[in-house]
MDAnalysis code that builds the backbone (N, CA, C; Angstrom):
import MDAnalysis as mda
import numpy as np

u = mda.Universe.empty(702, n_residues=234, atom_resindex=np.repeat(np.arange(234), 3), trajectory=True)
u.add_TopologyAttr("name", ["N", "CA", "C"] * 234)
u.add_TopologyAttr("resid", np.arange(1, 235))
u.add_TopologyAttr("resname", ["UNK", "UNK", "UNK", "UNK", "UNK", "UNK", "UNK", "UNK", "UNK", "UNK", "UNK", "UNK", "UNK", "UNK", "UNK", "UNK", "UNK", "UNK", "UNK", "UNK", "UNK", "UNK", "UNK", "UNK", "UNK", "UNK", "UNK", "UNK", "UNK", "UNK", "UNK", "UNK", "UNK", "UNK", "UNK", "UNK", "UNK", "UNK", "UNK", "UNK", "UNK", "UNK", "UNK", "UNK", "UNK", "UNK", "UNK", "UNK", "UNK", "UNK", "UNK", "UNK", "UNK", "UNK", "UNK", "UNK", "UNK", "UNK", "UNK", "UNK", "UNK", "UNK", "UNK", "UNK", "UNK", "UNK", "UNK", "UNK", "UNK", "UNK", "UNK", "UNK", "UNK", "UNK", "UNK", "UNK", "UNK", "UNK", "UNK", "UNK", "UNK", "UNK", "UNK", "UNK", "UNK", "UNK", "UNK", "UNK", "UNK", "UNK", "UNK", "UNK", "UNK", "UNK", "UNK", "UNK", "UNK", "UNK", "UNK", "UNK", "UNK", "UNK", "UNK", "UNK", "UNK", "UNK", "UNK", "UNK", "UNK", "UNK", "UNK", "UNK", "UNK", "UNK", "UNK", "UNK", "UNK", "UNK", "UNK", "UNK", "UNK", "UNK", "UNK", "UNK", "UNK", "UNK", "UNK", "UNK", "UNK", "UNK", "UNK", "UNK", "UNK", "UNK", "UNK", "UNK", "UNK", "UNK", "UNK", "UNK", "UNK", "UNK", "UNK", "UNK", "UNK", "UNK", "UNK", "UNK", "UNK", "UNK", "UNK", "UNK", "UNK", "UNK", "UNK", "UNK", "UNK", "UNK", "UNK", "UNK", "UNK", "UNK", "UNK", "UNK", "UNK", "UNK", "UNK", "UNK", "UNK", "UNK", "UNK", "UNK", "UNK", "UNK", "UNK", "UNK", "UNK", "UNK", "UNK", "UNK", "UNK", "UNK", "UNK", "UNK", "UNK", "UNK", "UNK", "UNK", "UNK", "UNK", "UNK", "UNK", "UNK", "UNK", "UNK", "UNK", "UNK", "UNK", "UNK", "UNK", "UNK", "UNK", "UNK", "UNK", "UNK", "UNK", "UNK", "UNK", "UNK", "UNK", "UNK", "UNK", "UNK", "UNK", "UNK", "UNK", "UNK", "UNK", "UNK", "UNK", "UNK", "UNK", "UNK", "UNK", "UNK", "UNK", "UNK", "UNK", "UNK", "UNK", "UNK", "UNK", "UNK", "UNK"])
u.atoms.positions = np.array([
    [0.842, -1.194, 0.000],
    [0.000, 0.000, 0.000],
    [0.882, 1.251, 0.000],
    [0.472, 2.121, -1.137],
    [1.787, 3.492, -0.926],
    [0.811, 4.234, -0.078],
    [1.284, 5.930, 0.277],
    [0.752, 6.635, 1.173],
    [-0.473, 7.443, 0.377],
    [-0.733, 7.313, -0.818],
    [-1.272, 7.824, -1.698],
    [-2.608, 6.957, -1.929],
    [-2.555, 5.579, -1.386],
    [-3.437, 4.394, -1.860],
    [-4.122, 4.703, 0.160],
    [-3.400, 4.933, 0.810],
    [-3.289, 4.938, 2.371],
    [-5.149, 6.117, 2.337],
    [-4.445, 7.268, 1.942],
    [-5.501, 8.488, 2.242],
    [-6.372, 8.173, 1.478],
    [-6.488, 6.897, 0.351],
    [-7.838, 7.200, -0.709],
    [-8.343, 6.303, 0.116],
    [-7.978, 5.497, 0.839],
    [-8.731, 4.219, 1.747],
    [-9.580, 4.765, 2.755],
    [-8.836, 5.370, 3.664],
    [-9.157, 6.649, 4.835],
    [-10.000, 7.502, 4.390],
    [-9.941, 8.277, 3.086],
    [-11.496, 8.762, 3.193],
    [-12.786, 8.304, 2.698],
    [-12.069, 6.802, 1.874],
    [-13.520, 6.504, 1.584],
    [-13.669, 5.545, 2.933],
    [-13.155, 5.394, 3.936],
    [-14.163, 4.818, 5.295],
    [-14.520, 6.006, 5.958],
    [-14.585, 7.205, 5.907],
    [-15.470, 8.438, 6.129],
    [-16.190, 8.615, 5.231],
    [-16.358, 8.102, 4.022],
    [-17.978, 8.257, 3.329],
    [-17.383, 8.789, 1.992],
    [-16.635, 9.358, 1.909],
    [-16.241, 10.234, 0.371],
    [-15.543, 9.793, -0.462],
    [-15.977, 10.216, -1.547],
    [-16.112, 9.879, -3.007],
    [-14.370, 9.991, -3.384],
    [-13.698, 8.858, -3.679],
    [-12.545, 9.252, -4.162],
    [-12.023, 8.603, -5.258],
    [-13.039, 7.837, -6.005],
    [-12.696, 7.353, -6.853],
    [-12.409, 5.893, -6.866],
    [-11.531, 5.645, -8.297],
    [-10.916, 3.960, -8.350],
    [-9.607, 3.921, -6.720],
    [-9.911, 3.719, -5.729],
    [-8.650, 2.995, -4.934],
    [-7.164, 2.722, -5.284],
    [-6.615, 3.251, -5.591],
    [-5.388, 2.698, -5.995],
    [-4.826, 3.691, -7.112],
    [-5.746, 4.243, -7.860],
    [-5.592, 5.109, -8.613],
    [-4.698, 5.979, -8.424],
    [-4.593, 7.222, -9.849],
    [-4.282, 8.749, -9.435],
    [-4.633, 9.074, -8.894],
    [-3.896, 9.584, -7.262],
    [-4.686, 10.634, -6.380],
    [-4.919, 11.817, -7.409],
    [-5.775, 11.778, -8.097],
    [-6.347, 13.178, -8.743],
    [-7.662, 14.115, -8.438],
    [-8.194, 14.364, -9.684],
    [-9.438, 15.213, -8.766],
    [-10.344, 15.096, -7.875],
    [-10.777, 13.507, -8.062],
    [-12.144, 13.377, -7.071],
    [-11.159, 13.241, -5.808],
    [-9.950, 12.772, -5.498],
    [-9.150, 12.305, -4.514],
    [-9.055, 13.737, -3.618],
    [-8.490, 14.576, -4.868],
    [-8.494, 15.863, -3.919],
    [-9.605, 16.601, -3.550],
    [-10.583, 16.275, -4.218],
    [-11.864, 17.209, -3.750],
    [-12.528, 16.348, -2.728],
    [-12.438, 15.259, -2.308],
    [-12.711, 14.247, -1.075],
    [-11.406, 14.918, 0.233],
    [-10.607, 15.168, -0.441],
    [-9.405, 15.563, 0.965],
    [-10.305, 16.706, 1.426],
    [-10.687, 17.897, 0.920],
    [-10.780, 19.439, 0.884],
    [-12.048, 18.600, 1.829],
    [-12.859, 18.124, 1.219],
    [-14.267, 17.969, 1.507],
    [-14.345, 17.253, 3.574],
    [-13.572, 16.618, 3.541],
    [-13.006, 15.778, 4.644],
    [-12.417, 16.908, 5.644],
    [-11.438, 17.752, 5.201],
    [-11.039, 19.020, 6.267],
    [-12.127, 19.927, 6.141],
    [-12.814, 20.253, 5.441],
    [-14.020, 21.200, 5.877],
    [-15.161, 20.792, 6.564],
    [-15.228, 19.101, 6.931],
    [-16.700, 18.792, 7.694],
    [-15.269, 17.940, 9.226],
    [-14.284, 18.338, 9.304],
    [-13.788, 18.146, 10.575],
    [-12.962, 19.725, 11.065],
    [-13.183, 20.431, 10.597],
    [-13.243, 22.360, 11.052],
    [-11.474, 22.117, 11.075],
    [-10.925, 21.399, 9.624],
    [-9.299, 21.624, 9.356],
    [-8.909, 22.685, 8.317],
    [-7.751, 23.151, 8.706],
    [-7.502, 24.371, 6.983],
    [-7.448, 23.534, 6.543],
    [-8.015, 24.220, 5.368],
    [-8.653, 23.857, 4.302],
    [-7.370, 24.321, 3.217],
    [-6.578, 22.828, 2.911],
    [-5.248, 23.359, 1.762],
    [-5.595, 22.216, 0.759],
    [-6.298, 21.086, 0.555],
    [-6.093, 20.335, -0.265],
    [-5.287, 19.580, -0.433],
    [-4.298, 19.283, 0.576],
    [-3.001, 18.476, 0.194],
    [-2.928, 17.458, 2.172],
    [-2.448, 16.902, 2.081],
    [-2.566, 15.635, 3.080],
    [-0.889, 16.403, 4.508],
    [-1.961, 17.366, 4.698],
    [-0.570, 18.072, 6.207],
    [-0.861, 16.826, 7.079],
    [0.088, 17.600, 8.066],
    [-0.101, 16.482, 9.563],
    [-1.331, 16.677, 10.180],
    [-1.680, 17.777, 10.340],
    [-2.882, 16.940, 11.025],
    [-3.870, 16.771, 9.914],
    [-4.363, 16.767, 9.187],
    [-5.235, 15.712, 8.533],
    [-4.896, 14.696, 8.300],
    [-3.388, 14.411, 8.516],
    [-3.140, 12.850, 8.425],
    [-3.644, 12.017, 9.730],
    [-3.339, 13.239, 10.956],
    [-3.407, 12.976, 12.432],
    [-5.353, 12.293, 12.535],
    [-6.108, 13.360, 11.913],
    [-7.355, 12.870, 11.463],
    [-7.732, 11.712, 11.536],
    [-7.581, 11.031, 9.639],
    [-8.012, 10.197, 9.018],
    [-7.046, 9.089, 9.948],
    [-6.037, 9.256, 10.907],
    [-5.610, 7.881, 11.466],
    [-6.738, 7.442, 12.546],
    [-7.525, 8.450, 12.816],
    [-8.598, 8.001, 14.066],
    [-9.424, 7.213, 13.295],
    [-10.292, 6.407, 13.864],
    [-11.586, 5.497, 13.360],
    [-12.616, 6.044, 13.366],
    [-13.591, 6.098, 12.281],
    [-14.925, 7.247, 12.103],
    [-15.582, 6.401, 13.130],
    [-16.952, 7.191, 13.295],
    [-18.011, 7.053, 14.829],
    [-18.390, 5.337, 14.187],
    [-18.618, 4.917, 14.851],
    [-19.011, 3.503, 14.321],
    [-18.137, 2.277, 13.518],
    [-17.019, 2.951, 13.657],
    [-16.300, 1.836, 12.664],
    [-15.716, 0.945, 13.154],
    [-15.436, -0.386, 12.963],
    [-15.284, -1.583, 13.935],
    [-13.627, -1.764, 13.705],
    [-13.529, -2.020, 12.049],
    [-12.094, -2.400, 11.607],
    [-10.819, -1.637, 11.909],
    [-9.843, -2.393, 12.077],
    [-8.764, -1.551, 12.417],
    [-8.129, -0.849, 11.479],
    [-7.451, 0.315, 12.036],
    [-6.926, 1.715, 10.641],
    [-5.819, 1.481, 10.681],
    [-5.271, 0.892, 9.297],
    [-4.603, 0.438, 8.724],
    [-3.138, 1.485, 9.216],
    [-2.006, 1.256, 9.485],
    [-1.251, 2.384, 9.836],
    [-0.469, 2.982, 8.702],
    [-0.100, 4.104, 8.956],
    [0.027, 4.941, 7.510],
    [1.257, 4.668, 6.662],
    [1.338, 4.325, 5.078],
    [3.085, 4.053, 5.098],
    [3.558, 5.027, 4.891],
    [5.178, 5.615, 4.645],
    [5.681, 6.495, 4.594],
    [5.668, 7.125, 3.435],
    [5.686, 8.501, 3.519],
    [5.473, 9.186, 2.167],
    [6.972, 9.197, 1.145],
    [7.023, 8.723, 0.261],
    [8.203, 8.345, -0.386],
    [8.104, 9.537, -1.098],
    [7.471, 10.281, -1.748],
    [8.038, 11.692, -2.459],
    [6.613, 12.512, -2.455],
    [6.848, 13.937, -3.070],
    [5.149, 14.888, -2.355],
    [4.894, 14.251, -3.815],
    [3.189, 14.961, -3.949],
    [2.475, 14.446, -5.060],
    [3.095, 14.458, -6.658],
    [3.070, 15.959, -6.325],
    [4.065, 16.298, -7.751],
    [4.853, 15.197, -8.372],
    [5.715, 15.443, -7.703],
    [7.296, 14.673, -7.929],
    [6.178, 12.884, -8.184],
    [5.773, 12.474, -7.655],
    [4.692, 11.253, -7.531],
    [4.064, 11.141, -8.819],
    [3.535, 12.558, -9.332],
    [3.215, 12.042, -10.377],
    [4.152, 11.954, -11.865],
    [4.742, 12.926, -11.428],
    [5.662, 12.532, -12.883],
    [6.590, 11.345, -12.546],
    [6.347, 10.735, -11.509],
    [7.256, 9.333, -11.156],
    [6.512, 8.068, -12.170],
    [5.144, 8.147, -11.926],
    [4.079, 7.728, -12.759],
    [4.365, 7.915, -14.465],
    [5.178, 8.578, -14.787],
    [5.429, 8.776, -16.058],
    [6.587, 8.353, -16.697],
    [7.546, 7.683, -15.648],
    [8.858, 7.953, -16.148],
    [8.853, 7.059, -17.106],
    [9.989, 7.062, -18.209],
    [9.563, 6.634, -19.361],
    [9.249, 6.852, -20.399],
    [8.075, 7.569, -20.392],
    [7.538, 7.935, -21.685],
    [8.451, 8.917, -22.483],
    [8.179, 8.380, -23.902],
    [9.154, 9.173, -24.608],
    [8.421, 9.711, -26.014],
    [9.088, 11.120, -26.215],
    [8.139, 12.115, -26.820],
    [8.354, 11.340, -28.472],
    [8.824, 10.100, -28.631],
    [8.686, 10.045, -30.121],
    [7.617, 8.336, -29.916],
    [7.868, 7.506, -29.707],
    [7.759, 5.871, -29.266],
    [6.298, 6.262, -28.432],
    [6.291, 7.733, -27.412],
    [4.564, 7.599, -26.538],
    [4.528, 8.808, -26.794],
    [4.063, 9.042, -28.104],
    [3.992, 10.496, -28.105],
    [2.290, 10.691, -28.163],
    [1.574, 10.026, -27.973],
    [-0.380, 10.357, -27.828],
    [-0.404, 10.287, -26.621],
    [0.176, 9.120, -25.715],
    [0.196, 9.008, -23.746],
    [1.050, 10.497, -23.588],
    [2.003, 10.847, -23.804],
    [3.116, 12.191, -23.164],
    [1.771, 13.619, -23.189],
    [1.634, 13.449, -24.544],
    [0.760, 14.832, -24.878],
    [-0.649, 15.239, -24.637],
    [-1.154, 13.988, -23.926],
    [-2.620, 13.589, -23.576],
    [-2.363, 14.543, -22.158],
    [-0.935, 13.579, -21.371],
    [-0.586, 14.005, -19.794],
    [-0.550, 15.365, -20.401],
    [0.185, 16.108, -20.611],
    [0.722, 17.197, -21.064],
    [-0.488, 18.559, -20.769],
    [-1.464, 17.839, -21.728],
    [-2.833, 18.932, -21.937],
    [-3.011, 18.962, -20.853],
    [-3.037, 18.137, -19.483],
    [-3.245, 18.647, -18.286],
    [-3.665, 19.991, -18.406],
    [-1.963, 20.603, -18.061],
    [-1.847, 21.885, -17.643],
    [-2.084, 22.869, -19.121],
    [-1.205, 24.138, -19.245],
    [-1.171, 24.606, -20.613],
    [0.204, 24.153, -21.710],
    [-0.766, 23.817, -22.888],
    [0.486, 22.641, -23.750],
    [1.156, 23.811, -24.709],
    [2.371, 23.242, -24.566],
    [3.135, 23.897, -25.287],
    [3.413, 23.663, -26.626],
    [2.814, 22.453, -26.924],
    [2.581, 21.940, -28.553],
    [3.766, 20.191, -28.935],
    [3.795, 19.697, -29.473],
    [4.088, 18.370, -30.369],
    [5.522, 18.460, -29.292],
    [5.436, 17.599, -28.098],
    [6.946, 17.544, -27.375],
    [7.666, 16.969, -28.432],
    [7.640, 16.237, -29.351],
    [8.994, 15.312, -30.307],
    [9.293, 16.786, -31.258],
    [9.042, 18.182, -30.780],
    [9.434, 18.755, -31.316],
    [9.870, 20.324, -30.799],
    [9.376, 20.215, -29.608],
    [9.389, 21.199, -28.917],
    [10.196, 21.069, -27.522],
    [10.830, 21.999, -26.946],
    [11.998, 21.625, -25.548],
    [10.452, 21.406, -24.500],
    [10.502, 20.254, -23.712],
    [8.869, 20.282, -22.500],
    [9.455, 20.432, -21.593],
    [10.785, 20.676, -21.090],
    [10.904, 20.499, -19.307],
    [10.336, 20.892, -18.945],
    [9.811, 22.044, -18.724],
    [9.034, 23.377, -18.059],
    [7.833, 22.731, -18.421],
    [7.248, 22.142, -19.397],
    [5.616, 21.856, -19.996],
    [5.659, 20.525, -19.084],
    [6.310, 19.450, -18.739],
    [6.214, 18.596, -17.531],
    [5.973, 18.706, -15.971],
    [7.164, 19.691, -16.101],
    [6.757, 20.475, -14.006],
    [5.729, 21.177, -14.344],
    [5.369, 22.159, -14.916],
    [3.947, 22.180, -14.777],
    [2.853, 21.592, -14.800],
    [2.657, 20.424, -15.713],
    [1.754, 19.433, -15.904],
    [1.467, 18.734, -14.315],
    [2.936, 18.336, -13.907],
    [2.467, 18.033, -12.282],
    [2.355, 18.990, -11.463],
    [2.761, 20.091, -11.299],
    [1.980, 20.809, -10.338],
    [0.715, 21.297, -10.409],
    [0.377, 21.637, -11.346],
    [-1.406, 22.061, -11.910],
    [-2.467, 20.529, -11.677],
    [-1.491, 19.491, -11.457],
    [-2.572, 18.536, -11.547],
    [-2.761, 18.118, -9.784],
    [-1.375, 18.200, -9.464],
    [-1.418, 18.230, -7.789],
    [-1.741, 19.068, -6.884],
    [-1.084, 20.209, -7.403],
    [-1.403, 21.254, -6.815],
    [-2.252, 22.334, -7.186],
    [-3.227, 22.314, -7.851],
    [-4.119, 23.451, -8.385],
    [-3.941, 25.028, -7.885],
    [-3.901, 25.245, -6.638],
    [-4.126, 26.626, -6.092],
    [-2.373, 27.164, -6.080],
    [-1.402, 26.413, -6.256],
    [-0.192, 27.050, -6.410],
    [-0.224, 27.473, -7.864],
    [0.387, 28.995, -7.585],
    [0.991, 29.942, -8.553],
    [1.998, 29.302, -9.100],
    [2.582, 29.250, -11.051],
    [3.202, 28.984, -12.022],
    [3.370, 30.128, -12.559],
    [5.138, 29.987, -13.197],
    [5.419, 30.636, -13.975],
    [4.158, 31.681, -15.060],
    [4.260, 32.834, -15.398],
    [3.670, 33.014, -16.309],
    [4.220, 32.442, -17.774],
    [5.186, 31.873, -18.037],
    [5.533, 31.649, -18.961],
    [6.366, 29.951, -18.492],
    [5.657, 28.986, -18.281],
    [6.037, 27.918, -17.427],
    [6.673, 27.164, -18.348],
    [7.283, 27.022, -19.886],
    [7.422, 26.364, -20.809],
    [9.403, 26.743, -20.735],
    [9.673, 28.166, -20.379],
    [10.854, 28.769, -20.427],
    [11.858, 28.011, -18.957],
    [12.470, 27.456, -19.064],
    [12.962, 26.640, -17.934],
    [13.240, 27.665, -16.494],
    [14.136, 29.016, -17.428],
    [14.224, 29.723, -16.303],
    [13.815, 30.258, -15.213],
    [12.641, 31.014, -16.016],
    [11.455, 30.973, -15.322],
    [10.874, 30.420, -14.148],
    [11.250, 29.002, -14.013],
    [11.097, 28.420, -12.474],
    [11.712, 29.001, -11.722],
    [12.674, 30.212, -11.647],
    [13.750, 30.391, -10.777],
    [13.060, 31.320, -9.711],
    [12.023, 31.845, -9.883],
    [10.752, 32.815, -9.273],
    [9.264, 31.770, -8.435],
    [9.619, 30.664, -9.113],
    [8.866, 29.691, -8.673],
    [8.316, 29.849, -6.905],
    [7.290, 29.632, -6.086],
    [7.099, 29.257, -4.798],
    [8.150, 30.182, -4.034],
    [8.907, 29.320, -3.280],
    [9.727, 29.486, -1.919],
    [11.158, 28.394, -2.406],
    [12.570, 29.532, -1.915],
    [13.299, 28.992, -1.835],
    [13.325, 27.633, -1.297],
    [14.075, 26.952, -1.775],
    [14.518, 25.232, -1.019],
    [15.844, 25.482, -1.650],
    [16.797, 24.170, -1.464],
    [18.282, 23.592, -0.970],
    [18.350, 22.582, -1.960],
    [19.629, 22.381, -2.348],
    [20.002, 21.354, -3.678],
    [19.006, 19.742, -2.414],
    [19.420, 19.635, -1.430],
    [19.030, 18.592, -1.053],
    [17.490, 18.478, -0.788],
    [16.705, 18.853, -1.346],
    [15.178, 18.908, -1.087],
    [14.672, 18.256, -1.652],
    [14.579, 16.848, -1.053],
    [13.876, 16.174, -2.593],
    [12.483, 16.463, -2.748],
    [12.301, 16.685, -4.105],
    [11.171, 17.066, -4.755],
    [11.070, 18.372, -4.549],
    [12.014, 19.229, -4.503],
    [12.324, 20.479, -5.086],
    [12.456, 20.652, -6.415],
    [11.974, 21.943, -7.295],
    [11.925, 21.884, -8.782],
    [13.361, 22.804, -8.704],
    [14.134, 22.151, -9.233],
    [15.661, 22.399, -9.593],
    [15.418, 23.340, -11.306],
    [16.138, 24.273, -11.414],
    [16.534, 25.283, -12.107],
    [17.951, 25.190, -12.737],
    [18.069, 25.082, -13.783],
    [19.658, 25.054, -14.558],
    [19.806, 25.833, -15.456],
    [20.481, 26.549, -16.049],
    [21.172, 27.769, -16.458],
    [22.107, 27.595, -17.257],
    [21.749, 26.916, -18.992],
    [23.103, 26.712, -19.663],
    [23.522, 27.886, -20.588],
    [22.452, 28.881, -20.795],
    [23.268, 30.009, -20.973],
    [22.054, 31.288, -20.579],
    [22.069, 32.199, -21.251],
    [21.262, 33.355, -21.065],
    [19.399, 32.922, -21.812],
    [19.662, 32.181, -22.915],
    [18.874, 31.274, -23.728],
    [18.279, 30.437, -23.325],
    [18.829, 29.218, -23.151],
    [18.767, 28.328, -22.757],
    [18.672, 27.438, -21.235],
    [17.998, 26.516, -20.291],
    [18.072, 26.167, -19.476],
    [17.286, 24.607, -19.615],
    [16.729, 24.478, -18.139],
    [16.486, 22.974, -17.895],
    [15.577, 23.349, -16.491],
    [15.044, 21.785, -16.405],
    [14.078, 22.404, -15.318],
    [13.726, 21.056, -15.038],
    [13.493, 20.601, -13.906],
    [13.027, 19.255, -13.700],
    [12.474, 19.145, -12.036],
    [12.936, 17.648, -10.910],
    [12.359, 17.450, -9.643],
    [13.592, 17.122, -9.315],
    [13.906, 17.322, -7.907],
    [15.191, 16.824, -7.315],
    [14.857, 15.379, -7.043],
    [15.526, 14.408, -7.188],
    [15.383, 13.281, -7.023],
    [16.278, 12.411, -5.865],
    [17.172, 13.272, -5.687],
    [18.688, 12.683, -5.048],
    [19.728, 13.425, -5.463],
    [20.505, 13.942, -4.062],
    [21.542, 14.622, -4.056],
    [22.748, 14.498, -3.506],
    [23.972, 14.495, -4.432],
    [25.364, 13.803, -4.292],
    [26.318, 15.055, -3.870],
    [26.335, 14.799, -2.864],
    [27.185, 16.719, -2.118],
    [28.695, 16.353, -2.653],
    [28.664, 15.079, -2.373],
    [30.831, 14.669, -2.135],
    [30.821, 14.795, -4.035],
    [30.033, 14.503, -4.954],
    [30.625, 14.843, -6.284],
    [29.832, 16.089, -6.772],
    [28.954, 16.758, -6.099],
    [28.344, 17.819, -6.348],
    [27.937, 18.108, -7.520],
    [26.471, 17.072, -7.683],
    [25.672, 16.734, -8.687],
    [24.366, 16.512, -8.109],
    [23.336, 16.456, -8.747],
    [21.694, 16.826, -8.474],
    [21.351, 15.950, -9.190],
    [20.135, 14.554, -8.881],
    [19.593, 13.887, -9.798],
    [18.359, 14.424, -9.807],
    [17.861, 14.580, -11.438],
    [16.983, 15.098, -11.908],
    [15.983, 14.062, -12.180],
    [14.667, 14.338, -11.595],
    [13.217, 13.714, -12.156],
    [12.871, 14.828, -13.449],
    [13.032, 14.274, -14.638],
    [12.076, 15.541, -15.518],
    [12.049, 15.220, -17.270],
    [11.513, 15.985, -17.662],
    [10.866, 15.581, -19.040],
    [12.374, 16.421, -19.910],
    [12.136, 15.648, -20.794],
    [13.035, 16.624, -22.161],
    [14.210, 16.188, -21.957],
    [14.442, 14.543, -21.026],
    [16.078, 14.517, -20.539],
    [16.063, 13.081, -21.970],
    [16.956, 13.422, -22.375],
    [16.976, 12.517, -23.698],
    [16.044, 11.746, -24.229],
    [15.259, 12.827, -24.527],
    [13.721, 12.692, -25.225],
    [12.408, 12.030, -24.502],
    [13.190, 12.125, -23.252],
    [12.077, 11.347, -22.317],
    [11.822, 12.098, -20.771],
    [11.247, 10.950, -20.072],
    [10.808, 11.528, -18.864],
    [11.658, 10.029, -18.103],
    [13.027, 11.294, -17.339],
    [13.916, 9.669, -16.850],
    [14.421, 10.526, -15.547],
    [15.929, 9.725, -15.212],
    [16.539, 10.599, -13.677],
    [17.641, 10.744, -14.160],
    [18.015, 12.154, -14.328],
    [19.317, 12.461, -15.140],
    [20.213, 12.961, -14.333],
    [21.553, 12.949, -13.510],
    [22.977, 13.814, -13.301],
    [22.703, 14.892, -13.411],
    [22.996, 16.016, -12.822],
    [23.581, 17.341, -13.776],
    [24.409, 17.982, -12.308],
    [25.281, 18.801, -13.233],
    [26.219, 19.396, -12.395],
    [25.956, 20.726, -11.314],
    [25.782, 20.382, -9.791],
    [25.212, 21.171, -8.892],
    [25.830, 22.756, -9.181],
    [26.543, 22.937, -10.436],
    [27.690, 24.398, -10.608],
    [26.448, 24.727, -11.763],
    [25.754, 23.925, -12.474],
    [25.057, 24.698, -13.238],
    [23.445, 25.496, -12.812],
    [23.077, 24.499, -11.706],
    [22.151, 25.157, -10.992],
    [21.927, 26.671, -10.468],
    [20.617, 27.288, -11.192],
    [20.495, 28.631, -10.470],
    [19.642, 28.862, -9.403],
    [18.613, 28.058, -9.113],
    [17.926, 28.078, -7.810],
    [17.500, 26.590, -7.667],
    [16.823, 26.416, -6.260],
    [16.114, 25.385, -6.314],
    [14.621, 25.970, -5.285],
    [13.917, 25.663, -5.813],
    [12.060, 26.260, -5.055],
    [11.393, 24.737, -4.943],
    [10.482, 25.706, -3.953],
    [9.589, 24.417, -3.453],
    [8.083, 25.390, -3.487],
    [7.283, 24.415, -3.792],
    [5.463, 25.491, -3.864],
    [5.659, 25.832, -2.506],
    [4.278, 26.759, -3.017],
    [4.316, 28.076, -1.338],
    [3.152, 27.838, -0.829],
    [2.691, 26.467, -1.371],
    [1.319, 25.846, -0.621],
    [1.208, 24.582, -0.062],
    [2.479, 23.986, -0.191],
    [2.585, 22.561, 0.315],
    [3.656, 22.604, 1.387],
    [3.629, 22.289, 2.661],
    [4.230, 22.074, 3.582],
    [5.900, 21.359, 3.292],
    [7.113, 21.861, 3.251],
    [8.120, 21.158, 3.328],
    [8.253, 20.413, 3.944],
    [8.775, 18.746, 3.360],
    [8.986, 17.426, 4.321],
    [10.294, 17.485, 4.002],
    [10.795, 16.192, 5.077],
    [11.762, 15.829, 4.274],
    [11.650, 14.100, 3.880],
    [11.884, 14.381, 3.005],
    [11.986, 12.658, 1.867],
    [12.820, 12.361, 1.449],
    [12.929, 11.067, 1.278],
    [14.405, 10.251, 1.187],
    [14.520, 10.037, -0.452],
    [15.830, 10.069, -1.076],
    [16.551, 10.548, -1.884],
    [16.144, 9.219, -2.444],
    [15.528, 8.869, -3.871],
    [15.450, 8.377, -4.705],
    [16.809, 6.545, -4.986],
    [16.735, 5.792, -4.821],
    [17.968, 4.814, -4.745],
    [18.000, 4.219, -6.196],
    [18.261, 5.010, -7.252],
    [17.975, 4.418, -8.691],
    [19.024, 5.083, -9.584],
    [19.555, 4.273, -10.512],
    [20.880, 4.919, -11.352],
    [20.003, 5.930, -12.248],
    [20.437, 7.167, -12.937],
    [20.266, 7.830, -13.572],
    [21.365, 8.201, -14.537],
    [20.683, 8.868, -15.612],
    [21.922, 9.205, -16.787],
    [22.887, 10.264, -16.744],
    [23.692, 10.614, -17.260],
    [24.389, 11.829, -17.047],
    [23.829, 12.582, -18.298],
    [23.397, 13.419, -18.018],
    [22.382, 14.972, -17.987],
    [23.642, 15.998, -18.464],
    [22.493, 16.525, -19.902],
    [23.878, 17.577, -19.938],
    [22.870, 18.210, -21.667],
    [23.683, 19.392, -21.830],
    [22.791, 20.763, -22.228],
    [22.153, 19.560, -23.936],
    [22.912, 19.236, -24.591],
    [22.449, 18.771, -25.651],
    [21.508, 17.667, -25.094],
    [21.456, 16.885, -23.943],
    [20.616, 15.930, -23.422],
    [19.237, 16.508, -23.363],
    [19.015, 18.117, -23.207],
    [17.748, 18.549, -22.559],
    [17.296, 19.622, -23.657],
    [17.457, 19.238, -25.192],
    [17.601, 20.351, -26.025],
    [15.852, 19.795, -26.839],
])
């Protein structure tokens, strides 16, 4: 059971509508969270804080079975969902990439167009609805204004790279290597796909975290990734 399968269980034994079980925590998931903190008098953010986790661990009035205990949150939604994607590649899944894509606002035919920026947005607009995006979320740099500062080590921080005045990169922190001082990247446009790429912690210009989701801390990704680099993300 992930922690994502955990809260769709928990609110449908309080009564609400969250959909297929197991599923994308997506819309009905989140409009069952919202719905769940507004009939137990919780702020009301849409996203699974501590105490609404503290909540849904109690047993509703009448319920006999025991509440399942919670597993650990392995990365925030975002980062979760483009984890859900990794893989896909803009030439081989190019109707699945661009379907995800329309989510948010599409930037047009990825097997032809740079998407980093059209990916982190796709997951935050789908996770996070009420957080503020780039006005121009397609331009990598642009993330650099993103939310609230965070730290190369934040996983599931949206990492910012800077290969010239032009040009950049944009992806999820996945895992961070201080002793060779390198950043593994969750993100789209990394050799035509959506994979976990290297890149060099010297090319980084910020790293942000949304200004509506509570900072955790989460454990660093344990998976080889490619080495990441400006023609890789073109």
């Amino acid at each position: 059971m992930t922690f994502e399968t955990w809260l769709q269980s928990r609110l449908a034994a309080y009564g609400h509508d969250v959909g297929p079980i197991g599923g994308a925590f997506g819309t009905r998931s989140r409009n069952a969270l919202i719905s769940f903190q507004r009939q137990n008098g919780l702020k009301i953010t849409g996203v699974a804080d501590e105490e609404t986790v503290a909540a849904l661990r109690r047993k509703p009035s009448g319920g006999r079975s025991p509440v399942p205990t919670a597993p650990a949150e392995r990365m925030p939604p975002w980062m979760a969902e483009m984890y859900r994607r990794k893989g896909l590649h803009e030439g081989r899944n190019n109707s699945t990439l661009s379907k995800w894509l329309r989510i948010g606002r599409y930037l047009g035919n990825p097997a032809k167009l740079p998407w980093c920026g059209d990916a982190v947005e796709t997951a935050i607009v789908k996770t996070l609805p009420n957080e503020p995006v780039p006005d121009n979320p397609f331009w990598a740099q642009a993330w650099s204004k993103f939310g609230v500062a965070a730290n190369a080590g934040d996983i599931g921080a949206i990492g910012v790279i800077r290969w010239s005045a032009r040009a950049g990169h944009v992806g999820i922190v996945a895992a961070y290597d201080a002793k060779r001082q390198r950043v593994l990247l969750l993100g789209g446009n990394q050799s035509d796909a959506i994979t976990l790429s290297w890149f060099p912690l010297s090319k980084f210009i910020a790293f942000r975290w949304p200004s509506t989701f509570p900072k955790k801390g989460y454990p660093s990704l344990d998976e080889k990734g490619n080495s990441g680099s400006l023609a890789g993300t073109r």
